[in-house]
C-alpha positions as CSV (number, residue, x, y, z in Angstrom):
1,X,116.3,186.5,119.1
2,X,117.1,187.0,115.4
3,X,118.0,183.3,115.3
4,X,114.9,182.0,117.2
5,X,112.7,183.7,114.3
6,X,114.5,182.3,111.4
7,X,113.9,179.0,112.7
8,X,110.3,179.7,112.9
9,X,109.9,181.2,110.1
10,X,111.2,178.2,108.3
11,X,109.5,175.9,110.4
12,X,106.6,177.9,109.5
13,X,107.5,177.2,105.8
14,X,108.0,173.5,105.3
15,X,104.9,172.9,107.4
16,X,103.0,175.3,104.8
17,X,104.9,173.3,102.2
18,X,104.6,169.4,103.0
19,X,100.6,170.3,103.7
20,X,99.9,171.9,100.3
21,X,101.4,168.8,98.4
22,X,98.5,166.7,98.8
23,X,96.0,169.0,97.8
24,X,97.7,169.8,94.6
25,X,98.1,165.7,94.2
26,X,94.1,165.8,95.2
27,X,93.6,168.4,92.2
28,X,95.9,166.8,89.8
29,X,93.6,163.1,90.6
30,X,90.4,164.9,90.4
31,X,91.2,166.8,87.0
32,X,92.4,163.6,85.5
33,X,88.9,161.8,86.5
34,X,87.2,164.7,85.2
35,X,88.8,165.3,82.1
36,X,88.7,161.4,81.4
37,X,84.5,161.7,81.8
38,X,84.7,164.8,79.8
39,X,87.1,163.4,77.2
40,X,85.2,162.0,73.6
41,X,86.0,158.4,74.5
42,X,83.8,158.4,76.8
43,X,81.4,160.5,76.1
44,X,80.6,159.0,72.8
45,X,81.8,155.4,72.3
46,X,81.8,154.6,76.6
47,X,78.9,156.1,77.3
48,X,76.6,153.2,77.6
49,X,79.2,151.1,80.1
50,X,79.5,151.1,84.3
51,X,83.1,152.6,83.7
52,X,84.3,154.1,87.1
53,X,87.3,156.3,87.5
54,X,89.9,156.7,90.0
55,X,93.2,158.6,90.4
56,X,95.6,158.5,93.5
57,X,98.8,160.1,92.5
58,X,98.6,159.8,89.0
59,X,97.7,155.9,89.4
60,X,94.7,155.2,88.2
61,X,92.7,152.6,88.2
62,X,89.3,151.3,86.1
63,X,86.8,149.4,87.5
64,X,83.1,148.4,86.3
65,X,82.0,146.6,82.9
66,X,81.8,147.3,79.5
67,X,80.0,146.2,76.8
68,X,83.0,144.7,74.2
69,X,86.3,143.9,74.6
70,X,87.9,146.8,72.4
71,X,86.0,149.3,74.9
72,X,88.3,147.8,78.1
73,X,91.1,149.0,75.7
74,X,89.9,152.2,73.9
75,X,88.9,152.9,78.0
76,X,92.8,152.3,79.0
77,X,94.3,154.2,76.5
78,X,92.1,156.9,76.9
79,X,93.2,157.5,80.3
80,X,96.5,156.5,80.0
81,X,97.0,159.9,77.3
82,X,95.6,162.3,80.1
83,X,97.9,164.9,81.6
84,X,99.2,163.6,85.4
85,X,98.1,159.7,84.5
86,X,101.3,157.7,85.2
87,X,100.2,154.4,85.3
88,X,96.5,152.5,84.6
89,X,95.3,149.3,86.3
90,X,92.9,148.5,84.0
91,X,90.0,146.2,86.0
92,X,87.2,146.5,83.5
93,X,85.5,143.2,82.9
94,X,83.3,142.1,79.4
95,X,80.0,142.1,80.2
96,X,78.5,138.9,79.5
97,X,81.8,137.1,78.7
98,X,81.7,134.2,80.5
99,X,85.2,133.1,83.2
100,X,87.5,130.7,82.0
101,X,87.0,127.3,82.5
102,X,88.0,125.6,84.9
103,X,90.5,122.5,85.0
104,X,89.0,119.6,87.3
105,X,91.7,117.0,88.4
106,X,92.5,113.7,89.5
107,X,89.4,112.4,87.1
């Protein structure tokens, strides 16, 4: 009998363990998002660009556009000091810059 309730009591534990992880991983991505938006970066030199924010395990990544190249970077770095962040995939694009140009072939 005493057996039987050990088990379950430390069945009873990992379970309570392994589904508790992703909720603190949850917080960790949603405090780094917000304390990015909060951070004065953003709220003073980023404020005017389409900069959106997301975290999944401490990998974050930028998306949107922004008004001058040195904002894609100031934007990056920014993030990449917060608390949690352990990598940034920075997909920010220039507004207004125009693509490459492309090659044409066989002319």
């Amino acid at each position: 009998m005493k057996v039987k309730y050990s088990i379950s009591l430390m069945v009873a534990a990992v379970v309570l363990l392994a589904l508790s992880m992703p909720v603190h991983a949850s917080k960790m991505d949603d405090q780094i998002v917000s304390s990015a938006k909060k951070s004065y970066a953003f709220k003073n030199y980023l404020k005017g660009d389409d900069i959106k924010i997301q975290s999944k395990d401490g990998a974050v990544t930028l998306t949107g556009t922004v008004s001058q190249e040195s904002h894609k970077t100031l934007a990056q770095e920014t993030v990449a000091g917060l608390r949690g962040v352990k990598t940034v995939d920075n997909r920010l694009e220039v507004k207004g810059k125009a693509p490459p140009p492309t090659r044409m072939r066989g002319l």
